[in-house]
C-alpha positions, 0 to 999 in steps of 0.5 A, a space after each residue: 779091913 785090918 790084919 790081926 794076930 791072934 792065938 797065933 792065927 791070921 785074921 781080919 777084922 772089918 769095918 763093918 764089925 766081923 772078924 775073917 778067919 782067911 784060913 778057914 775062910 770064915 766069918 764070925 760075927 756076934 750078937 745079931 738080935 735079929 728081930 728085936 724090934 718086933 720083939 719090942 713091939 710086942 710089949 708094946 714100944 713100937 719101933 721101925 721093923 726092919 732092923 733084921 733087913 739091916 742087919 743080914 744086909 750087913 752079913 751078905 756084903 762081909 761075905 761079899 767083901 771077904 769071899 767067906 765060905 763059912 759063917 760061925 755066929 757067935 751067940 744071941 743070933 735072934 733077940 729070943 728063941 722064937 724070933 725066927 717065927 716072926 721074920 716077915 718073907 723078905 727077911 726070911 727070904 734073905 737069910 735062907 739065901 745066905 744059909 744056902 750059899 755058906 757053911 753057916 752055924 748059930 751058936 746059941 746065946 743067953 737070949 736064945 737059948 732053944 732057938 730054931 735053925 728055920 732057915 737053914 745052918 745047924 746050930 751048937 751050943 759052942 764048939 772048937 774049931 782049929 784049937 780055939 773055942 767058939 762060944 757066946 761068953 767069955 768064961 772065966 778062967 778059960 785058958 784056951 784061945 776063945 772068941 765070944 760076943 754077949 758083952 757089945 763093948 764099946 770103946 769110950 774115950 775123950 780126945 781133945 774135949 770130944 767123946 769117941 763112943 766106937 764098937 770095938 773088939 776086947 783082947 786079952 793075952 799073956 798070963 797063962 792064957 791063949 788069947 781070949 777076944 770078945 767081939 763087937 755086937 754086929 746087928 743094926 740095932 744093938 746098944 753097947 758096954 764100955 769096953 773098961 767095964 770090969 764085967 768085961 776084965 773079969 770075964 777075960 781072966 786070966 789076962 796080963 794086960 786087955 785091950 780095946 781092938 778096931 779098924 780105925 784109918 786103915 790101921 788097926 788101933 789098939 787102946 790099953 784098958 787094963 794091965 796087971 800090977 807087976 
């Protein structure tokens, strides 16, 4: 786990891809897609069902390794709105158990929209917590601090004739803007969008410079991906 400043706050971002607010004691993590494989198979590509098992094993041992009180999920919590139906009882178990023992809140997604708080937390389409708002994507022009997820970005890079392809948090600052970050996709079986993808730099204006974020050595290594012309 790394510090990071941002929106004049202290956080900590972890290896496993979660941001800790020490704070307010709480866990942000974005995208789990829970439930995606059986998603899948339903349209008829089969894949192994155990992504949601995964992925809420991950949750518990960032809980674990934080000592958060809260969790605030930030957007496309399960692959659609009906995901929740199709947890299979351990699962389902696992994550009732982890509503439980935290203040847990789902904020919705584009993936699922109406989807139901079966096991346990209570669920908003986005909300504001210690002046920075809490939602699943970046909205343009927004000029308060802001975290989101939707976008998965990945940070591409070449370092001596090797191609790096690593989850990693978006950063944008100055401009006018309180900060705005995009957090990397959390769940075991999501893909990724080059963190220099302009969709990313558009929904991150206003914004003097971008930059990709991510635990890397114990450190916390910043990669410019976009400046302002002066």
């Amino acid at each position: 786990m790394v510090p990071l400043s941002f929106a004049g706050e202290e956080f900590v971002l972890t290896q496993g891809r979660a941001l800790y607010w020490p704070r307010e004691r709480a866990l942000l993590v974005a995208d789990l897609h829970l439930e995606k494989a059986s998603f899948y198979a339903r349209h008829g590509q089969m894949l192994p069902p155990y992504d949601s098992r995964e992925t809420l094993e991950r949750v518990a041992l960032a809980i674990r390794e934080t000592g958060a009180r809260r969790v605030y999920t930030l957007g496309d919590n399960f692959h659609d709105s009906h995901g929740s139906t199709r947890l299979e009882d351990h699962a389902a178990g696992m994550l009732a158990a982890l509503t439980r023992a935290t203040d847990w809140v789902w904020i919705t997604g584009n993936h699922d929209p109406a989807m139901e708080a079966r096991s346990g937390g209570t669920i908003a389409e986005e909300l504001e917590l210690a002046g920075i708002v809490l939602r699943h994507q970046a909205r343009a022009g927004e000029t308060r601090p802001e975290l989101s997820g939707h976008y998965h970005p990945r940070l591409q890079v070449t370092v001596r004739e090797r191609h790096i392809r690593r989850p990693c948090a978006v950063v944008a600052s100055g401009d006018g803007s309180g900060g705005r970050m995009i957090l990397p996709a959390f769940g075991a079986l999501t893909g990724g969008m080059n963190a220099a993808d302009p969709a990313i730099r558009d929904a991150m204006q206003p914004a003097a410079r971008i930059d990709a974020v991510l635990p890397l050595a114990g450190k916390l290594a910043q990669f410019p991906l976009w400046r302002a012309a002066a």
